[in-house]
C-alpha positions as CSV (number, residue, x, y, z in Angstrom):
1,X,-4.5,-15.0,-72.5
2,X,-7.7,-15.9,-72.2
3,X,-8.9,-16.1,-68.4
4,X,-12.1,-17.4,-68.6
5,X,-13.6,-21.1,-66.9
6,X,-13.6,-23.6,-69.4
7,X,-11.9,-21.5,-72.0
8,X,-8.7,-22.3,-74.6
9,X,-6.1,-20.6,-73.7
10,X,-4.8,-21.0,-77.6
11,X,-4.8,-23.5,-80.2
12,X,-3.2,-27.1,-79.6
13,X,-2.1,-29.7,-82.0
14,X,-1.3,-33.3,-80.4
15,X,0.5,-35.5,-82.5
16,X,1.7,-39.2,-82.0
17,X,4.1,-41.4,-84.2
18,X,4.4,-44.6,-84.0
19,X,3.0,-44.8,-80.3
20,X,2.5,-48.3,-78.4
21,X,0.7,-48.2,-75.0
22,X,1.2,-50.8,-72.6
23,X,3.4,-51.5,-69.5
24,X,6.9,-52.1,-69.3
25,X,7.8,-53.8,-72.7
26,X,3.8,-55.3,-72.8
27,X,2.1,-53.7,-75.5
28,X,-1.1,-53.0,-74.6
29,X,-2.7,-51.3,-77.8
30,X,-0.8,-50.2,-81.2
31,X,1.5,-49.2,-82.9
32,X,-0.4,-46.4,-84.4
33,X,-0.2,-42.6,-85.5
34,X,-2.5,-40.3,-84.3
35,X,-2.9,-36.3,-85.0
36,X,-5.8,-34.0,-84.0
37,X,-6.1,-30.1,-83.1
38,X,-7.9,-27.1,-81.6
39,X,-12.1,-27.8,-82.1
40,X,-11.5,-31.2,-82.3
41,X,-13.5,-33.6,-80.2
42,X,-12.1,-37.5,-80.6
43,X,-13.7,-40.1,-78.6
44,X,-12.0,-43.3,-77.7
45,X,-14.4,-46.4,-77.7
46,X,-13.0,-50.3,-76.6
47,X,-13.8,-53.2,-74.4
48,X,-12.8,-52.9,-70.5
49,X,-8.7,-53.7,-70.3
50,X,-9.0,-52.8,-74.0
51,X,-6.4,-49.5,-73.5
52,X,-8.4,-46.8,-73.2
53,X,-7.4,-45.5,-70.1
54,X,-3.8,-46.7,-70.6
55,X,-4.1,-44.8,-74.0
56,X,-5.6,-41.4,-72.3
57,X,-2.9,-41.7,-69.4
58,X,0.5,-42.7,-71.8
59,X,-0.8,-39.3,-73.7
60,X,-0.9,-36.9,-70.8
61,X,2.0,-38.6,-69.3
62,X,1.0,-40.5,-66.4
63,X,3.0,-43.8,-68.0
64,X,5.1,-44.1,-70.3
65,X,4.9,-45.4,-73.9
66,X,6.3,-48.8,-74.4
67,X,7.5,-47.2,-78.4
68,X,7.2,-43.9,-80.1
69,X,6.3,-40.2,-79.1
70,X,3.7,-37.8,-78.2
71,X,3.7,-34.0,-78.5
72,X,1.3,-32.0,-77.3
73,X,2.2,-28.4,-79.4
74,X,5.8,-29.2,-78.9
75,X,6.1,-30.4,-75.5
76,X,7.1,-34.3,-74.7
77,X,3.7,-35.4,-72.3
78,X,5.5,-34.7,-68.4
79,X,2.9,-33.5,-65.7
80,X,5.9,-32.6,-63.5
81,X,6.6,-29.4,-66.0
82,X,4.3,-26.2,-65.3
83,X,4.2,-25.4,-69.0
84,X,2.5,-29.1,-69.8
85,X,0.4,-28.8,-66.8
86,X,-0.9,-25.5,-68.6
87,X,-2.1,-27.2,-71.4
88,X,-3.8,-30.4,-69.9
89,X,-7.2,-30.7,-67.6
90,X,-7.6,-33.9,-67.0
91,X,-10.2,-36.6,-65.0
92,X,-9.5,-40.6,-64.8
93,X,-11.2,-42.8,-63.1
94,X,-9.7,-41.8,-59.3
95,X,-11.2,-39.9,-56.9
96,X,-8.6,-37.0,-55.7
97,X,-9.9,-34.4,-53.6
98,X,-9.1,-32.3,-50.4
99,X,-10.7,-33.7,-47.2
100,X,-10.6,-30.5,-45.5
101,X,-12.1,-28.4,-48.0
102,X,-15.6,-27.9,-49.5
103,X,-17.7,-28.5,-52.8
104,X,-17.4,-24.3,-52.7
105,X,-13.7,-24.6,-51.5
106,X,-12.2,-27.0,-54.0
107,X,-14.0,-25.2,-57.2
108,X,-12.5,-21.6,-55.9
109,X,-9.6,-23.3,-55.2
110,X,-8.6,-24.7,-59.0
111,X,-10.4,-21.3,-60.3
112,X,-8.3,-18.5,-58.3
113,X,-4.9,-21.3,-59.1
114,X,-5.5,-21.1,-62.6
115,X,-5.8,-17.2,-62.8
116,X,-9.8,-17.0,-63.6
117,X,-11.4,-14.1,-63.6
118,X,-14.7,-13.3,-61.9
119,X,-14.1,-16.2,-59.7
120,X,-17.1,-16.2,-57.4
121,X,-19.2,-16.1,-60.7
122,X,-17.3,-19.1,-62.5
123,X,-17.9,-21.0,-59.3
124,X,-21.5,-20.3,-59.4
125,X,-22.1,-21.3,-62.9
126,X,-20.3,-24.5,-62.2
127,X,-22.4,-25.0,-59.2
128,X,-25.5,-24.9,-61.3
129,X,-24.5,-27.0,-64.5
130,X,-23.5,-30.1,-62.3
131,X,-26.3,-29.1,-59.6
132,X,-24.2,-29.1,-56.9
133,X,-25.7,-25.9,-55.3
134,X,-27.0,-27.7,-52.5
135,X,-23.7,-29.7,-51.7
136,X,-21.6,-26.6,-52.2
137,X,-20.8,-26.5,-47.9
138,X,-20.3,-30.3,-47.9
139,X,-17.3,-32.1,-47.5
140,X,-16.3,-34.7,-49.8
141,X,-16.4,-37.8,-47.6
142,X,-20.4,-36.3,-47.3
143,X,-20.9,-36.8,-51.3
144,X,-22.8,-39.3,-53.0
145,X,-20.2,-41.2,-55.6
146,X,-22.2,-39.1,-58.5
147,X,-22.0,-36.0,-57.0
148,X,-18.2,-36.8,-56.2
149,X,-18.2,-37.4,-60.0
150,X,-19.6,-34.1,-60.8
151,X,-17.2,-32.1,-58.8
152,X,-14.3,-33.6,-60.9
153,X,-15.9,-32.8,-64.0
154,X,-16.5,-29.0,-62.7
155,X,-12.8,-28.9,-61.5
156,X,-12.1,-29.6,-64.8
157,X,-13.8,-27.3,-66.8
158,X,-13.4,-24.2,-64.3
159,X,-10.0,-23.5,-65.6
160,X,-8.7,-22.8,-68.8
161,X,-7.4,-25.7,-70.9
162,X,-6.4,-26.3,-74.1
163,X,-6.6,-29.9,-74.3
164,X,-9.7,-31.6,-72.2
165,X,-8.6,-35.1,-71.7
166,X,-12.2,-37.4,-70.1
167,X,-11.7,-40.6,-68.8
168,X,-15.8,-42.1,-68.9
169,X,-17.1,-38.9,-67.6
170,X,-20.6,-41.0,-68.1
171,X,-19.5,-42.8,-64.5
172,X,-21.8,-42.7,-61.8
173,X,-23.7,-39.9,-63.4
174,X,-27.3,-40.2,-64.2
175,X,-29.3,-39.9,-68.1
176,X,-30.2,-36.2,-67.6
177,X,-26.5,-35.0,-66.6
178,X,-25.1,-37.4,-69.2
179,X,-26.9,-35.6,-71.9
180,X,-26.2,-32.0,-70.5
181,X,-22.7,-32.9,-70.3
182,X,-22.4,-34.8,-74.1
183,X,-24.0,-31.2,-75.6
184,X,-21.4,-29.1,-72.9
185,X,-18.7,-31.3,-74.9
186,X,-20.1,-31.0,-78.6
187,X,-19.6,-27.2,-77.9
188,X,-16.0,-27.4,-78.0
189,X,-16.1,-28.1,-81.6
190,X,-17.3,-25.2,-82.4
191,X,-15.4,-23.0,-79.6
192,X,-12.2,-20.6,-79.3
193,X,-9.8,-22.8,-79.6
194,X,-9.8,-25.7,-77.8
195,X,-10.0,-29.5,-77.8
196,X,-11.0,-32.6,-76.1
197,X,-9.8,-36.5,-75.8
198,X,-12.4,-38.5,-74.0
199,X,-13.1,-42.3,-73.2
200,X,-16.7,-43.3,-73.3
201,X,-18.9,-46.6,-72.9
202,X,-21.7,-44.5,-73.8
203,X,-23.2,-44.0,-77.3
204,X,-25.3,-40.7,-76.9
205,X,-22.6,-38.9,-75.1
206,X,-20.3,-40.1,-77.9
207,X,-22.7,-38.7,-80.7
208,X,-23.8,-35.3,-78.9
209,X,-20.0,-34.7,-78.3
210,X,-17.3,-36.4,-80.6
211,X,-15.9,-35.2,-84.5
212,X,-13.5,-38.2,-84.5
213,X,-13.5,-41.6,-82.8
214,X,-10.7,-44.3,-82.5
215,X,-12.0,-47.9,-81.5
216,X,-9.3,-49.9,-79.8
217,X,-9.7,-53.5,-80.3
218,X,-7.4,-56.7,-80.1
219,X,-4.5,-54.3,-79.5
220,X,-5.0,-52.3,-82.9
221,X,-6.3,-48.9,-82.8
222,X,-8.2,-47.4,-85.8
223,X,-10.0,-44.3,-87.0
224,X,-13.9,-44.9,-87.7
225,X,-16.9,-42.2,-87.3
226,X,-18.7,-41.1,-84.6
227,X,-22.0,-43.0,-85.9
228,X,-19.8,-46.6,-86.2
229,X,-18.5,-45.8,-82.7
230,X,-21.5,-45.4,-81.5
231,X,-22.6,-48.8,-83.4
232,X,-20.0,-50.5,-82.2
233,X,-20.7,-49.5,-78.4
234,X,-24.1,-50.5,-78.8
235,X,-23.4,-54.0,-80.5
236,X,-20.4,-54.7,-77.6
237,X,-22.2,-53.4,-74.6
């Protein structure tokens, strides 16, 4: 098993039949079926309350679906089982961090948990890609919101995954790391194994990143390119 930051730790297949999002018996977006798999990068694109983020948490199981199913290889989506947890490395939109512990802390932290190798080295590299070196002794309550952005993101690709799942990792972070991080993302396509599910307002993160792209609009969800994603974020933003 591979032990490396950011790395798959096999192929993954996600499939979903007949799946409406919402809350309660309040359909939010579908019913639609959805399939994608290792390499894969899909980007979700929609309006604010559209159900993107209701989409990205129903699918690693934060909610559940108002109709259908989800499997994830061939596990039902439940973040309370260590086997599903395996799978999944996740950032929404909340803040969650340790008050007591560092910039330093929190990356060794998720690296040793997850079994990396070379962790003073994984926690290095992170350091540099999100330039956090100089915050790497400071507490979180002492971080700027974009630099409290950037230590979810490198919490999230420090330990192995198989599925990446991105809700608006553009938030609070500036053009330069925005690009850095669209190319980091595009790489998965071509990687060992693994894939990603992200939600984006943002077109060049979308293009430099995505294979796939579902638009989610007036509660129907359909398959469209990356370039008409990209058009369509740029003609509704």
């Amino acid at each position: 098993m591979c032990r490396r930051r950011g790395c798959a730790v096999g192929t993954v297949t996600l499939n979903a039949h007949g799946l409406a999002c919402g809350y309660n018996d309040s359909v939010v977006c579908g019913p639609f079926d959805f399939a994608m798999g290792s390499c894969e990068v899909v980007a979700v694109v929609g309006n604010n309350a559209a159900g993107k983020s209701t989409l990205l948490r129903t699918i690693v199981g934060d909610q559940r679906s108002v109709s259908g199913e989800i499997r994830i290889n061939t596990l039902v989506p439940n973040p309370e089982a260590v086997a599903f947890r395996r799978l999944l490395s996740t950032v929404t939109d909340a803040d969650a961090f340790f008050s007591s512990l560092t910039v330093q802390e929190h990356l060794t932290m998720v690296a040793a948990g997850h079994g990396v190798k070379n962790v003073g080295s994984s926690v290095d590299a992170e350091l540099s890609f999100f330039d956090l070196f100089d915050a790497a002794d400071s507490l979180p309550r002492h971080l700027s919101s974009g630099q409290r952005r950037r230590l979810l993101l490198a919490a999230a690709f420090i330990r192995p995954f198989q599925l990446l799942v991105l809700d608006e990792p553009e938030q609070r972070l500036d053009t330069g790391m925005r690009q850095i991080l669209g190319t980091r993302l595009g790489k998965l396509r071509g990687g060992p194994g693994a894939a990603a599910l992200i939600a984006t307002h943002d077109a060049d993160v979308l293009l430099a990143s995505a294979s796939r792209c579902l638009v989610i609009a007036d509660g129907l969800v359909r398959e469209v390119t990356p370039q008409e994603g990209a058009q369509w974020i740029t003609k509704n933003h």
